[in-house]
DSSP file (Angstrom, degrees, kcal/mol; ACC not computed):
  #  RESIDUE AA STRUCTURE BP1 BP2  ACC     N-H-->O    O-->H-N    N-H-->O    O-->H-N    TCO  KAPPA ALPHA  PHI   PSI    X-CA   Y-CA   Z-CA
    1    1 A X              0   0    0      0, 0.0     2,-0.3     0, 0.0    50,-0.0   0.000 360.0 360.0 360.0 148.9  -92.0  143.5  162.3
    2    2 A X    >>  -     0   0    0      1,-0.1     3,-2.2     0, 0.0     4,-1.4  -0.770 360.0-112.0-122.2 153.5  -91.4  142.1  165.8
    3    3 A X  H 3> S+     0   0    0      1,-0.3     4,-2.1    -2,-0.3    -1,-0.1   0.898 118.5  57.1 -57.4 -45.1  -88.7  140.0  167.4
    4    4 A X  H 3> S+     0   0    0      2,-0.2     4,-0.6     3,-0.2    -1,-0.3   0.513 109.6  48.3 -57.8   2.6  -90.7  137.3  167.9
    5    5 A X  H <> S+     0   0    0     -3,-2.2     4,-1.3     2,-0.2     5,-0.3   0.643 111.4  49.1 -90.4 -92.4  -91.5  137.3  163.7
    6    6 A X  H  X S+     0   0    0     -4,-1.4     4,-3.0     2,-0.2     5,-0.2   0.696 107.6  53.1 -24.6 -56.4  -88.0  137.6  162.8
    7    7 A X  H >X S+     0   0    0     -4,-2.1     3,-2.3    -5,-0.2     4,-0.6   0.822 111.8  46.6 -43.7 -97.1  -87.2  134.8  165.2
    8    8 A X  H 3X S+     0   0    0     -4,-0.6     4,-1.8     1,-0.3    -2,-0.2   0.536 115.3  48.2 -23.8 -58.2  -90.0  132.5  163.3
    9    9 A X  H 3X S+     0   0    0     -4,-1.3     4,-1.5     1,-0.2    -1,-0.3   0.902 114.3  45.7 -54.9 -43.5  -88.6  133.6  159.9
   10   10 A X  H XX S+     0   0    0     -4,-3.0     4,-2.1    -3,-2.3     3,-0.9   0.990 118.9  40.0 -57.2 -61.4  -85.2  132.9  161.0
   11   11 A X  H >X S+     0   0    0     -4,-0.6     4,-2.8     1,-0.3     3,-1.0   0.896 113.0  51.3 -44.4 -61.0  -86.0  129.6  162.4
   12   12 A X  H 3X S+     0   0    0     -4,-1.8     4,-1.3     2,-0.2    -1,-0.3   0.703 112.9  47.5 -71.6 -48.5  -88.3  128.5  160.0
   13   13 A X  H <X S+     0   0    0     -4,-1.5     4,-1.2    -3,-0.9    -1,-0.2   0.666 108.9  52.1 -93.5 -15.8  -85.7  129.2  157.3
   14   14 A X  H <X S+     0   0    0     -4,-2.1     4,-2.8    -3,-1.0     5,-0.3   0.936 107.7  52.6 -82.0 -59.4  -82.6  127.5  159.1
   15   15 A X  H  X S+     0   0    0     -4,-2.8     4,-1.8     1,-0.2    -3,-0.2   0.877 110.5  48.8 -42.2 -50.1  -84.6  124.2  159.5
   16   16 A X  H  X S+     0   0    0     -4,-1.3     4,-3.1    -5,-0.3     5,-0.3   0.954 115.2  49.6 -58.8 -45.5  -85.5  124.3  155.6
   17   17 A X  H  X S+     0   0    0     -4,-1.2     4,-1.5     1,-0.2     5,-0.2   0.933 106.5  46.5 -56.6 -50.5  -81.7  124.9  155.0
   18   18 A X  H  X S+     0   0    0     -4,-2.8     4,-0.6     2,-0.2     5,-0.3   0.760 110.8  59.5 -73.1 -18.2  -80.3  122.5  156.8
   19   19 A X  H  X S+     0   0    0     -4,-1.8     4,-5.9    -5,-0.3    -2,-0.2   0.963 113.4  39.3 -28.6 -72.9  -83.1  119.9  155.1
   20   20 A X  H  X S+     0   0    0     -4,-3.1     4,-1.2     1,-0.2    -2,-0.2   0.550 111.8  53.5 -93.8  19.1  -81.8  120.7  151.8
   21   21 A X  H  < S+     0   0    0     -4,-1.5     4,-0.4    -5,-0.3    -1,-0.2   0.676 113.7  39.7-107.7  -4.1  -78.6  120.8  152.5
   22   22 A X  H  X>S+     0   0    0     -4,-0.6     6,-1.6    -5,-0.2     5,-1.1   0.695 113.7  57.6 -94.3 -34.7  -78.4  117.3  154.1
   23   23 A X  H ><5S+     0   0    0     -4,-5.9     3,-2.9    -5,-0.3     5,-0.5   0.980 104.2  58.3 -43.9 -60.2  -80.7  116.5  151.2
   24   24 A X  T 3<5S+     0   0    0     -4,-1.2    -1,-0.2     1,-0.3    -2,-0.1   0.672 109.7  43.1 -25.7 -44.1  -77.7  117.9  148.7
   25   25 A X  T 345S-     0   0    0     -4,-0.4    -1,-0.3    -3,-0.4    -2,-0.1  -0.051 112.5-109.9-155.2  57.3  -75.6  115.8  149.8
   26   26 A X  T <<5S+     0   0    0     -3,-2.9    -3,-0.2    -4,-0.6    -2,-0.1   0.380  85.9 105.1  77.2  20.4  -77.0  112.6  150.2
   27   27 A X  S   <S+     0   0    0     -5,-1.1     2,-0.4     1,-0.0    -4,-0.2   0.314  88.1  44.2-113.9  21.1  -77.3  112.0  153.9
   28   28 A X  S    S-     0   0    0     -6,-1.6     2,-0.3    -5,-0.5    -2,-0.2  -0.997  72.2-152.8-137.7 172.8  -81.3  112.6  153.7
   29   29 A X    >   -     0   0    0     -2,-0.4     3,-2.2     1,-0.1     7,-0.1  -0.595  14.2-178.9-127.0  63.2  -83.1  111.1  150.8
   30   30 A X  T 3  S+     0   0    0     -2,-0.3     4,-0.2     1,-0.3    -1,-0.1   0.626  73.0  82.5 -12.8 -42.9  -86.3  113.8  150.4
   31   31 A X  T 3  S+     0   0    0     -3,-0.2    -1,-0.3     2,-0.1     2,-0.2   0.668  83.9  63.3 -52.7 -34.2  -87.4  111.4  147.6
   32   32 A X  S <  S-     0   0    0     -3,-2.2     2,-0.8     1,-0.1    -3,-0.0  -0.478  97.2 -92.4-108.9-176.7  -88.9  109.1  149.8
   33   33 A X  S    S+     0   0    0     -2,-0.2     2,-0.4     2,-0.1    -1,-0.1  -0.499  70.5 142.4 -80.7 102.9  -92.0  109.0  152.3
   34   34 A X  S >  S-     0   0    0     -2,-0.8     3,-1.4    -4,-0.2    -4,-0.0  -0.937  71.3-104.4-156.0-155.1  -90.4  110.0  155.7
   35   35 A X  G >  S+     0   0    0     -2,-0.4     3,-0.9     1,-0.3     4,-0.4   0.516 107.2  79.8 -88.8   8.2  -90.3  111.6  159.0
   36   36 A X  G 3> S+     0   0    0      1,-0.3     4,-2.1     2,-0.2    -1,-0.3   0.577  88.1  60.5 -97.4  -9.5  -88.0  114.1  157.4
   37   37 A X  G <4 S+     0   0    0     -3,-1.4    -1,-0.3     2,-0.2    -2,-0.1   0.039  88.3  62.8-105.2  54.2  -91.2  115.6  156.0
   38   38 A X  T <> S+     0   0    0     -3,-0.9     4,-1.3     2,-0.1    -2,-0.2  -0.130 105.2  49.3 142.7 -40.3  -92.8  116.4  159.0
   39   39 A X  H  >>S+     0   0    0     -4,-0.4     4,-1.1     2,-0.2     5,-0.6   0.717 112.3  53.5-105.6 -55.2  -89.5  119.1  159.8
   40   40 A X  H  X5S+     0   0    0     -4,-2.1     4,-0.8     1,-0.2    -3,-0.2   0.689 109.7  43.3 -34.1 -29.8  -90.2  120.3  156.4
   41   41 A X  H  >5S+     0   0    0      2,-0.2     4,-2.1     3,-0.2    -1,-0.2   0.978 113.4  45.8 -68.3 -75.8  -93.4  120.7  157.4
   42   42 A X  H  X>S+     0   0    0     -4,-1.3     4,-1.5     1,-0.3     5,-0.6   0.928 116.1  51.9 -30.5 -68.2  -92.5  122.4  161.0
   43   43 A X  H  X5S+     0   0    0     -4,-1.1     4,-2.0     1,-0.3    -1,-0.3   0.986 113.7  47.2 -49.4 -49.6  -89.6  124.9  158.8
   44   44 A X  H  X<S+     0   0    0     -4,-0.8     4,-0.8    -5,-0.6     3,-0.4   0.961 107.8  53.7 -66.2 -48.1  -92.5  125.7  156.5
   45   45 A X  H >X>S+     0   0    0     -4,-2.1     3,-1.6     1,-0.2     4,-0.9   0.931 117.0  37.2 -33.1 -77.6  -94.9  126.5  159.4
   46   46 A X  H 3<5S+     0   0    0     -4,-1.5    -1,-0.2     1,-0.3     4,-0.2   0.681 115.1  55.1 -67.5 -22.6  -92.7  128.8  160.9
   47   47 A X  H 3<<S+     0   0    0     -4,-2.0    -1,-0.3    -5,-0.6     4,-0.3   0.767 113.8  40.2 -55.8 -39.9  -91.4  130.4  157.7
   48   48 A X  H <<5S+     0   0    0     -3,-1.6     4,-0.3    -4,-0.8     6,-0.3   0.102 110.6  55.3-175.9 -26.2  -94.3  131.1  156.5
   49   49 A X  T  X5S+     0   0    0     -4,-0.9     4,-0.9     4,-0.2    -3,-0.2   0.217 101.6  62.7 -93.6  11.3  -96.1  132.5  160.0
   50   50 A X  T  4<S+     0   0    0     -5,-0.5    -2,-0.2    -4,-0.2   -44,-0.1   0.962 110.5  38.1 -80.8 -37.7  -93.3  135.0  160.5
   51   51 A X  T  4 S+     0   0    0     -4,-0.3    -1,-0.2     1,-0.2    -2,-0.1   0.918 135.0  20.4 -75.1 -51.9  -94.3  136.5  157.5
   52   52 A X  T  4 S-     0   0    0     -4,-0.3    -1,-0.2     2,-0.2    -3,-0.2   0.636  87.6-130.7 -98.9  -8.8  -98.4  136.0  157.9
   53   53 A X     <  +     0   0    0     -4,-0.9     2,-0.6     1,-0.2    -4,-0.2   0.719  61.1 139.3  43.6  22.8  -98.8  135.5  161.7
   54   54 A X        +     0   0    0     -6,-0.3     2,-0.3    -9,-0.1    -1,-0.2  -0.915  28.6 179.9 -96.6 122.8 -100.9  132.7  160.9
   55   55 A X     >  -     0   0    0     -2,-0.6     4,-2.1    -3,-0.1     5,-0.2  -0.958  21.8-161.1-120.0 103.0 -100.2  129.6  163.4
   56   56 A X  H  > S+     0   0    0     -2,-0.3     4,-2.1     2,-0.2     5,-0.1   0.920 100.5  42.1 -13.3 -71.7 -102.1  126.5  163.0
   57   57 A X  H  > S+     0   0    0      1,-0.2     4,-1.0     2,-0.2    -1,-0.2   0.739 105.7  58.7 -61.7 -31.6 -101.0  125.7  166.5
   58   58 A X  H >> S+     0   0    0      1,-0.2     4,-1.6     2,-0.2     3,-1.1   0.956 106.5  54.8 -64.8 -52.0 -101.6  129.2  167.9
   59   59 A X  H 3X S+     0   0    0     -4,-2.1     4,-1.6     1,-0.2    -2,-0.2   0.802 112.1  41.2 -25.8 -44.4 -105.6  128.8  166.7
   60   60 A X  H 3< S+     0   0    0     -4,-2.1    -1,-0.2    -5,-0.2    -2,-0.2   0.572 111.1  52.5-113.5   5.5 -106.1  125.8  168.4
   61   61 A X  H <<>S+     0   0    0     -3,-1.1     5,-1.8    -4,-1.0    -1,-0.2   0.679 115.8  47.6 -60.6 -41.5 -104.2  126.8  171.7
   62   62 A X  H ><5S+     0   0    0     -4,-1.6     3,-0.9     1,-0.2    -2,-0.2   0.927 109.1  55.8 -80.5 -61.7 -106.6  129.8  171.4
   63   63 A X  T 3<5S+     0   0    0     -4,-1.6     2,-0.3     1,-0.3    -1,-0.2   0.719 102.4  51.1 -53.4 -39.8 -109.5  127.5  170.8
   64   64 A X  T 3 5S-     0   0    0     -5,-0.1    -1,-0.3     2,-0.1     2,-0.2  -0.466 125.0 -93.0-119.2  61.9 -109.2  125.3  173.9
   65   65 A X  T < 5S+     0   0    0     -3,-0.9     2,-0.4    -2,-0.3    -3,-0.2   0.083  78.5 130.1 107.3  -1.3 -109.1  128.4  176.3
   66   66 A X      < -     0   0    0     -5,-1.8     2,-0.4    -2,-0.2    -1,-0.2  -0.596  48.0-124.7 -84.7 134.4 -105.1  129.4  177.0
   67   67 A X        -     0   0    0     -2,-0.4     3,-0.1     1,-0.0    -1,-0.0  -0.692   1.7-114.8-106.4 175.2 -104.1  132.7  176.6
   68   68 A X        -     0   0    0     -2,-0.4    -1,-0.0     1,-0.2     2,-0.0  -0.353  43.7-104.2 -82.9 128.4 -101.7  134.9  174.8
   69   69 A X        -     0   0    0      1,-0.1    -1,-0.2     2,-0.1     5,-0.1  -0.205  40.5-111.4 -50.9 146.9  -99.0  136.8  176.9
   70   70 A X     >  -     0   0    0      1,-0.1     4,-0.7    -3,-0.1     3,-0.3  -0.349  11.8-125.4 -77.1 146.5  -99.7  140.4  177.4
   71   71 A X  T  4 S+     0   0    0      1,-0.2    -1,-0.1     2,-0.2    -2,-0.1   0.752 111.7  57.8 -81.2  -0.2  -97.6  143.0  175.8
   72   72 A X  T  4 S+     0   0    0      1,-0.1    -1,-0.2     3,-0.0    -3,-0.0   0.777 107.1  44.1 -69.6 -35.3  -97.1  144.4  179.3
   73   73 A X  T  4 S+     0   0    0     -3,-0.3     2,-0.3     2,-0.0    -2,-0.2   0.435  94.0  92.0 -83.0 -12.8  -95.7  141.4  180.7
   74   74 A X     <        0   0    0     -4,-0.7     0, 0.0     1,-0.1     0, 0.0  -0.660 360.0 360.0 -99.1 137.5  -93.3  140.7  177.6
   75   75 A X              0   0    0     -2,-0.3    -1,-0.1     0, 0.0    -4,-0.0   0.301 360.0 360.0 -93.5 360.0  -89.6  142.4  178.1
């Protein structure tokens, strides 16, 4: 697994925490329609491509012509 995973996982798993833990105790309301799922969303993305290496976003960067750093260039 590579640092750049492990970052995702991390990330991705902090976002979720701090969700339910403002959810817990009461200063976000999950219950209802907001923008607060929308970072649930983002914490799942990244949770969820450290693990698979699937990124939505990375497909459709890839799709309209940018590319991916080289592992030669990466420190």
């Amino acid at each position: 697994m590579t640092i750049e995973r492990i970052v995702r996982i991390v990330a991705g798993f902090f976002i979720l925490l701090s969700l339910g833990l403002a959810h817990a105790t009461g200063q976000a309301d999950l219950s209802q329609v907001s923008w607060m799922w929308f970072t649930a969303f983002v914490g799942l993305n990244l949770f969820q491509s450290g693990f698979t290496n699937l990124c939505p976003l990375v497909t459709i960067l890839k799709k309209l012509g940018f590319k991916e750093a080289s592992a030669a260039g990466a420190n």
